[in-house]
C-alpha positions as CSV (number, residue, x, y, z in Angstrom):
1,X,0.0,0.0,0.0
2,X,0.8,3.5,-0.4
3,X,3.5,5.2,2.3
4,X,1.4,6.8,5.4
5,X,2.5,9.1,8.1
6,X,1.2,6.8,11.2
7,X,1.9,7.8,14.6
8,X,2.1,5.5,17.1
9,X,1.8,5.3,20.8
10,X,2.7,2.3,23.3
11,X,2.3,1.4,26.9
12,X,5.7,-0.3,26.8
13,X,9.3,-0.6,24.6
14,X,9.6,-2.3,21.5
15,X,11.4,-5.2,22.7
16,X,11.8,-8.9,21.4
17,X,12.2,-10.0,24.8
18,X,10.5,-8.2,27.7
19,X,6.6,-7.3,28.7
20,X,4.3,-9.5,26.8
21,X,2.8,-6.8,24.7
22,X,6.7,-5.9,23.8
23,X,7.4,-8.9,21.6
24,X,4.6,-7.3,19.5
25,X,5.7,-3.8,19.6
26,X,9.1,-4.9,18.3
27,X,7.0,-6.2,15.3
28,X,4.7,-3.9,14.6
29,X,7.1,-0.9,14.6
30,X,9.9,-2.8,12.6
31,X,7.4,-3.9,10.0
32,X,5.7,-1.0,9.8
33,X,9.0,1.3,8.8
34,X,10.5,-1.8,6.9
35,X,7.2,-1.6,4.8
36,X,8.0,2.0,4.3
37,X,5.5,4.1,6.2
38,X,6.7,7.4,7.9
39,X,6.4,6.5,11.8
40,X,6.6,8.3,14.8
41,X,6.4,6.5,18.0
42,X,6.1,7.3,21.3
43,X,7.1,4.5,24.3
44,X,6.4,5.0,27.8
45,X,8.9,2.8,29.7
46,X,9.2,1.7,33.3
47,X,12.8,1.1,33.5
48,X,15.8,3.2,32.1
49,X,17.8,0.3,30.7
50,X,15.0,-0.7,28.4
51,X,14.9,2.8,26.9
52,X,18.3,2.4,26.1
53,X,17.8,-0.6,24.7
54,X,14.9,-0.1,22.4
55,X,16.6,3.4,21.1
56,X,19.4,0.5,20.1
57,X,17.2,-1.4,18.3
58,X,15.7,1.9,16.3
59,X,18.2,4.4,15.8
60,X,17.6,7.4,14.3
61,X,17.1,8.9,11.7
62,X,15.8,5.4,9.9
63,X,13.5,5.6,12.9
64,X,11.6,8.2,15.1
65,X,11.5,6.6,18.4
66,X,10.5,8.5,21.9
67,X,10.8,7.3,25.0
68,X,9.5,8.6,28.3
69,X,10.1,7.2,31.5
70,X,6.6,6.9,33.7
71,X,5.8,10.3,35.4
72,X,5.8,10.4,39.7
73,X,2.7,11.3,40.6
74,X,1.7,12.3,44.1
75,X,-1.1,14.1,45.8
76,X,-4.3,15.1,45.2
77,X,-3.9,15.5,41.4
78,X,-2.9,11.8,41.2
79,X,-5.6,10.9,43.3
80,X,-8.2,12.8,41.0
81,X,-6.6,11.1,37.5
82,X,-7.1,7.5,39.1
83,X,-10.7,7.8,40.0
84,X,-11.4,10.2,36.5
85,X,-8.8,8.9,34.0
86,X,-7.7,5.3,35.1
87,X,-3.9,4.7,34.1
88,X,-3.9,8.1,32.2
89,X,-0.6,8.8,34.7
90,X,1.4,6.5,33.0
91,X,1.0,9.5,29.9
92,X,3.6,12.4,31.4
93,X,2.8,16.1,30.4
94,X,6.7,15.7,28.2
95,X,4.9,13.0,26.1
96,X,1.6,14.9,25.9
97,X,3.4,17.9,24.8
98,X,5.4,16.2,21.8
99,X,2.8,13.8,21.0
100,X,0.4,17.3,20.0
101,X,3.1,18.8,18.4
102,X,3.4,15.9,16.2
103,X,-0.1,15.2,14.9
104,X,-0.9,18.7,14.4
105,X,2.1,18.9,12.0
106,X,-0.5,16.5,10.1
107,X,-1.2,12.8,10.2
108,X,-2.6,9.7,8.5
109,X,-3.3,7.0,11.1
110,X,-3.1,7.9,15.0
111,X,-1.9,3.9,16.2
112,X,-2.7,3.8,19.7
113,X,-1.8,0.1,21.5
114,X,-3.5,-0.7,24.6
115,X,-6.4,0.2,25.9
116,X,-5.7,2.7,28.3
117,X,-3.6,4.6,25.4
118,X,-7.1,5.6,24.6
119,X,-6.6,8.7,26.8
120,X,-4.3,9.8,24.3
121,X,-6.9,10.0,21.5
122,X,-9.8,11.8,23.4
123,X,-10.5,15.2,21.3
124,X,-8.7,14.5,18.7
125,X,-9.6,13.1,15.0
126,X,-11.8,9.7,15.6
127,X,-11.8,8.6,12.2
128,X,-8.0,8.8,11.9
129,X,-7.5,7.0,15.0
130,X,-7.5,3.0,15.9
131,X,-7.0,1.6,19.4
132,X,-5.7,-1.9,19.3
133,X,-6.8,-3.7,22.9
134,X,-5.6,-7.4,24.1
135,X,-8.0,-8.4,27.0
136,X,-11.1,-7.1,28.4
137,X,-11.3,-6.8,32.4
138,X,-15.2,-7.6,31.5
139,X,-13.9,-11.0,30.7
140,X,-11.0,-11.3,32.9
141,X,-12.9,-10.3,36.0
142,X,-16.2,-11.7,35.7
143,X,-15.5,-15.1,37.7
144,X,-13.3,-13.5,40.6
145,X,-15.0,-11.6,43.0
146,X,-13.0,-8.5,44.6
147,X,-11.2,-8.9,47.3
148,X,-12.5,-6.2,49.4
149,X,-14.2,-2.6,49.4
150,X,-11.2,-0.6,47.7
151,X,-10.7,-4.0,44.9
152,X,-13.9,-3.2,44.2
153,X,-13.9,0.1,43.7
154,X,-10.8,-0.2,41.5
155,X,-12.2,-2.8,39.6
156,X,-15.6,-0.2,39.0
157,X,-13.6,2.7,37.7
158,X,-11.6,0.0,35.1
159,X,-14.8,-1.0,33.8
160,X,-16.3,2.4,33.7
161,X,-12.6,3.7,31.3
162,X,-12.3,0.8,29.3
163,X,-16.2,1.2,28.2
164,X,-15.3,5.0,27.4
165,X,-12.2,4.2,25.6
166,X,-13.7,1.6,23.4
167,X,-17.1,3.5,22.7
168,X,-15.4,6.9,21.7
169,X,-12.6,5.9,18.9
170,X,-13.3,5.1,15.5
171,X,-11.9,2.5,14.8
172,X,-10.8,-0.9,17.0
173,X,-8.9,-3.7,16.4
174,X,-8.5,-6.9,18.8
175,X,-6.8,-10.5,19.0
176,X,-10.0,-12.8,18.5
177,X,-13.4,-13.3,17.4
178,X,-14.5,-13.8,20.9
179,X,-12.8,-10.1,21.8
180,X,-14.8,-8.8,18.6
181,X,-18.0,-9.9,19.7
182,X,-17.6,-8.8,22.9
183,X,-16.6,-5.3,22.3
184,X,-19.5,-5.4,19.6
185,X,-22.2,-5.6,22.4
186,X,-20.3,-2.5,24.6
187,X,-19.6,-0.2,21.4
188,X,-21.6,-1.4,18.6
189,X,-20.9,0.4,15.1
190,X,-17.2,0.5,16.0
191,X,-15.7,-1.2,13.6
192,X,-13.3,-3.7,14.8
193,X,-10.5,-6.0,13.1
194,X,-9.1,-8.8,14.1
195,X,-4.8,-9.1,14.2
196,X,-3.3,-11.5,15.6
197,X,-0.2,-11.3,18.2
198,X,2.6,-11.4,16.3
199,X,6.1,-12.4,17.7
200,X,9.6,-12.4,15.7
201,X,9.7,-16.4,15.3
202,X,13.7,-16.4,14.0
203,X,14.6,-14.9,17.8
204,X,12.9,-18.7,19.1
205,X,14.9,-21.3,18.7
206,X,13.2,-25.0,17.7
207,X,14.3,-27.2,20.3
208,X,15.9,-30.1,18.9
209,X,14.7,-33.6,19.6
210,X,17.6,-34.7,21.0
211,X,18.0,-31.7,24.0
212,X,14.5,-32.2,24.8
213,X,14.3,-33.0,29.0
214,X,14.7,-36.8,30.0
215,X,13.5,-36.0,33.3
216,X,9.3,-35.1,33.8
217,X,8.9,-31.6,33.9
218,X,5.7,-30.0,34.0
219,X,5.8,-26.0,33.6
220,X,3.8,-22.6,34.6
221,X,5.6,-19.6,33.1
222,X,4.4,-16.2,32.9
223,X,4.0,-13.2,34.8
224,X,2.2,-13.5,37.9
225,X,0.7,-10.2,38.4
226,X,-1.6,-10.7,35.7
227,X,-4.5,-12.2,36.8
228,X,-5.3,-15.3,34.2
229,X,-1.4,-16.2,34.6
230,X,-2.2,-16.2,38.7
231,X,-5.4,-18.0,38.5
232,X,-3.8,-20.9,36.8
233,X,-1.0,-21.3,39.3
234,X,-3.6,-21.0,42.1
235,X,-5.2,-23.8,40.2
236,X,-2.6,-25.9,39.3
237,X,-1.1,-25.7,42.9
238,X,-4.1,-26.7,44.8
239,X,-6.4,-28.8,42.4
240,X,-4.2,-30.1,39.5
241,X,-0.4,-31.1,41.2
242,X,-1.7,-32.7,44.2
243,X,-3.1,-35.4,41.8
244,X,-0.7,-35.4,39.1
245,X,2.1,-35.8,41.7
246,X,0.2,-39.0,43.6
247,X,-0.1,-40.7,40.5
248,X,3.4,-39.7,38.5
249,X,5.9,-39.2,41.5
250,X,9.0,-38.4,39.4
251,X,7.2,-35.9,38.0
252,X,8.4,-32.9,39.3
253,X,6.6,-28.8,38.7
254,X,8.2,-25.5,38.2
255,X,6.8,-21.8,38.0
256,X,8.8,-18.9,36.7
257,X,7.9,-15.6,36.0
258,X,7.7,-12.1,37.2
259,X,6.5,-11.7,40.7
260,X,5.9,-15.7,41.4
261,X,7.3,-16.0,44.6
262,X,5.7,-12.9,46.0
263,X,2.5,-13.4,44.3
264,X,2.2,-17.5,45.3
265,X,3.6,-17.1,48.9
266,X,0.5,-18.3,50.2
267,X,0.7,-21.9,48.4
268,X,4.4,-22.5,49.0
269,X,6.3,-24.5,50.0
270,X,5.2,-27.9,48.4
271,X,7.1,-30.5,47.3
272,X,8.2,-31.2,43.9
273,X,7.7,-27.7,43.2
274,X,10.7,-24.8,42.1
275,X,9.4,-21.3,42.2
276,X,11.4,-18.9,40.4
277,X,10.9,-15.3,39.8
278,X,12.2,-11.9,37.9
279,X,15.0,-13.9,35.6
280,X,15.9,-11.9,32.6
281,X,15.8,-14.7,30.3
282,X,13.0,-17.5,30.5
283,X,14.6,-19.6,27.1
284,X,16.5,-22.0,29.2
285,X,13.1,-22.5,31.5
286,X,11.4,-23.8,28.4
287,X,14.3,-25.7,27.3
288,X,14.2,-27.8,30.7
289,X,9.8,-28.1,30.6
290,X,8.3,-31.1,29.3
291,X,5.2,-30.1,29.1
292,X,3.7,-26.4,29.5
293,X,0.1,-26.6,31.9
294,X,-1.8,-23.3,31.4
295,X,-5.0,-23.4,33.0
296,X,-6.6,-20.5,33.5
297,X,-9.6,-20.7,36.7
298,X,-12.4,-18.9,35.0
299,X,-12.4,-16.7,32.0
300,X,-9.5,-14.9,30.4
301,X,-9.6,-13.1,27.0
302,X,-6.8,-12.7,24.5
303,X,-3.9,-14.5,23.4
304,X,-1.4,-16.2,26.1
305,X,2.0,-15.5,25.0
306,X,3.3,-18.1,27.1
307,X,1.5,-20.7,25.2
308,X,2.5,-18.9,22.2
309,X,6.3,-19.3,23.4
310,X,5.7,-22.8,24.3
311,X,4.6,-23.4,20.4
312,X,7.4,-21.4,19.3
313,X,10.2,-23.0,21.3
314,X,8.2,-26.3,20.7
315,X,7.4,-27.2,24.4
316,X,4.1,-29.2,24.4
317,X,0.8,-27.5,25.7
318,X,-1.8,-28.6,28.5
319,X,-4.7,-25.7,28.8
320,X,-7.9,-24.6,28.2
321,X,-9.9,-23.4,25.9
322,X,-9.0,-19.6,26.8
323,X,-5.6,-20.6,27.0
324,X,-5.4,-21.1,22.6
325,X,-8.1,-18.1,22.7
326,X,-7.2,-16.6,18.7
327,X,-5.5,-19.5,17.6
328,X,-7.4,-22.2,15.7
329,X,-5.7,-25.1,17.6
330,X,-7.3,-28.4,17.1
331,X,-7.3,-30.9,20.5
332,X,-4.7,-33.8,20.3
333,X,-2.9,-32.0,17.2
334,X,-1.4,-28.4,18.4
335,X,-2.1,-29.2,21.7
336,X,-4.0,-30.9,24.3
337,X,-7.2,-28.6,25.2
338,X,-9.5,-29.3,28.3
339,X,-11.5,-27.0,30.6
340,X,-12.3,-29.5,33.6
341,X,-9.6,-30.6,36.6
342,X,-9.9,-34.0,35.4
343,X,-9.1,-33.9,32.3
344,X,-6.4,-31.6,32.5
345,X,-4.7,-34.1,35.0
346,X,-5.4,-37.1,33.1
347,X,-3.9,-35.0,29.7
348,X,-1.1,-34.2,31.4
349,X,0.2,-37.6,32.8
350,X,-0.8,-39.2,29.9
351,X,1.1,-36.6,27.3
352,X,4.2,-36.7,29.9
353,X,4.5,-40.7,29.0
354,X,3.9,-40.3,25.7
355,X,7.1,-39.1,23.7
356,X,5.6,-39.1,20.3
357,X,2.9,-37.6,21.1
358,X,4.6,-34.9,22.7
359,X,7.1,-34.8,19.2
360,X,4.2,-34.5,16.6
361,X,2.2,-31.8,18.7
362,X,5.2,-29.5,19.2
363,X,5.9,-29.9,15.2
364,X,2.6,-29.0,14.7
365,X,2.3,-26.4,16.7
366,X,5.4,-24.1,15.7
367,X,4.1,-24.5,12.0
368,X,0.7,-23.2,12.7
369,X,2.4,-20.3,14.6
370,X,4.1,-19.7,12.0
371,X,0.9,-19.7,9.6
372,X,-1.2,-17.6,12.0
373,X,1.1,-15.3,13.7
374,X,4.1,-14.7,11.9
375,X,4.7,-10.6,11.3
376,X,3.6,-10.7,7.7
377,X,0.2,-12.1,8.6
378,X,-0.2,-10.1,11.7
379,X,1.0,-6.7,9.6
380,X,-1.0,-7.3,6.4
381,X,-3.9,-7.2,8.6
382,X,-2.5,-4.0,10.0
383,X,-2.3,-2.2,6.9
384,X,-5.9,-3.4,5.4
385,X,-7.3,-1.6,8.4
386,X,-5.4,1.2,7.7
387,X,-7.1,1.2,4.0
388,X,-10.2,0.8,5.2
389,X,-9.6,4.0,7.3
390,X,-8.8,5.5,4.3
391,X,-11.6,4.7,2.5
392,X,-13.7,5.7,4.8
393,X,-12.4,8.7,5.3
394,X,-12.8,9.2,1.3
395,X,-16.3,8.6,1.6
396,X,-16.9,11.0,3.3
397,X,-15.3,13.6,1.6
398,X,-16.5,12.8,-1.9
């Protein structure tokens, strides 16, 4: 397609390696400026090594790239953006600034990723501008109650900003048919396309037959602040290992990820089970897991990127069917798919004694990664939403 001027913002870094929704930045803004477009983007970034790193990665001038580090906040004025614009701090009056300056020296397509970069598209052009959003806390939440009267509260004012967001944009785009429909009901006549999560396959390794684990290894990794992630460990601590240990005793169980220790204090120790938390690298993690259990407890919209790293470092898969949410993944082929305690148990011991099994599903699933999320797919999409924009914007003006 023809060379646009897109501006772009991000919650996070464009990183291969980092925050979930990273791997995908890293993607979308290298594809988009390899494909030729004229992009500005702006990164807000929580620690001051990753800005470093990602204005590595995207030097100028081939690439515009600003980052910001996340604003202190304090006092009343922080108090009154929580309860009025949820997660609008993380947006610092330095990024504000530059981000107007930019777009009013004209624009095609205003890119913002996340939800809650919705605040940075209130006023401003809504048929120039599409939102991309990964989960939905109507999902997410909708089988945990809160945990008390301020949870609550908190969990109100989300609901109330991610409804605003999504209702006043023009245009949406999501990870999954069952994110579609959803957001259909709570903004209907947005229009909304679907794009996958895409991650740079050729940084993922295929492990070889040969180094795959001797020992049984049964794996949780992910980052346990987020609550799916943390309502499988909760689950597989307490209803799934219990079992699965009784009746495979050499089967040991280890869970890595951001915050695990902290986050799973409550169900630890136990035996069999390695906890390990805030390692830079999780590669050699996958390299030791046999098999990959992600069970959510309850709903939990959008793509997994753990199970999508599981596929592409070919480690086979135990979960549900949230887990594969946006991935057509057929039971017993890509993966083994089951929403009920039992089954997951008796899918797991039974893949964990099965080699070839384990062999043909992990082959099968890295090539349908690579036929369903590989950048190309996921940045075609991209740019035939950014036509329809276009046309749509030509309709009206003819």
């Amino acid at each position: 397609m023809q060379s646009l001027r897109i501006v772009l913002v991000m919650i996070e870094p464009p990183l291969p390696f980092s925050h979930a929704v990273s791997r995908w930045y890293y993607v979308l803004l290298r594809g988009l400026v390899e494909r030729g477009h004229r992009v500005t983007a702006f990164a807000v970034c929580s620690k001051p090594a990753e800005m470093d790193q990602a204005r590595a990665l995207f030097p100028s001038p081939k690439s515009d790239l600003r980052c910001y580090p996340l604003p202190k906040r304090s006092g009343l004025r922080a108090k009154w953006e929580i309860f009025h614009r949820p997660y609008s701090y993380m947006f610092g009056l330095d990024l504000r600034s530059s981000l107007k300056a930019t777009l009013a020296e004209g624009f095609d397509i205003l890119h913002l990723e996340s939800i809650w970069s919705g605040w940075m598209g209130q006023g401003l052009d809504l048929a120039r501008t599409v939102l991309n959003f990964h989960s939905l806390y109507d999902i997410d939440q909708a089988n945990h109650p809160p945990l008390n009267w301020s949870d609550w509260i908190h969990r109100l004012l989300r609901r109330r900003a991610e409804r605003r967001l999504l209702r006043n944009v023009g245009t949406l785009m999501t990870l999954s048919t069952r994110l579609q429909k959803s957001v259909n009901a709570i903004a209907p006549g947005v229009p909304v396309h679907i794009v996958p999560l895409a991650m740079d396959l050729s940084l993922y390794p295929f492990i070889p037959a040969q180094l795959r684990p001797k020992a049984k290894m049964i794996s949780l990794i992910g980052s346990f602040d987020w609550l799916p992630t943390y309502s499988a460990a909760v689950r597989l601590l307490t209803r799934l290992w219990p079992e699965i240990r009784e009746r495979s005793s050499d089967t040991r169980l280890q869970l890595v990820g951001w915050n695990a220790q902290q986050a799973l204090r409550a169900y630890l120790p136990q035996a069999g089970v390695e906890v390990v938390e805030n390692v830079p690298s999780t590669q050699s993690y996958f390299e030791r897991a046999s098999v990959l259990v992600y069970a959510p407890d309850g709903a939990a919209s959008g793509m997994k990127v753990k199970v999508l790293e599981a596929f592409a470092y070919g480690v086979p898969v135990v979960t549900t069917h949230d887990g594969v949410e946006g991935l057509p993944v057929q039971d017993g082929v890509h993966a083994d798919v089951c929403n009920d305690d039992a089954g997951l148990i008796a899918h797991t011991i039974d893949l964990l004694g099965d080699c070839a099994r384990q062999e043909r599903q992990r082959v099968a699933a890295r090539q349908l990664l690579q036929a369903c999320c590989s950048p190309q797919v996921a940045l075609d999409r991209v740019e035939r939403c950014y036509e329809e924009i276009l046309v749509r914007q030509q309709g009206k003006t003819a």
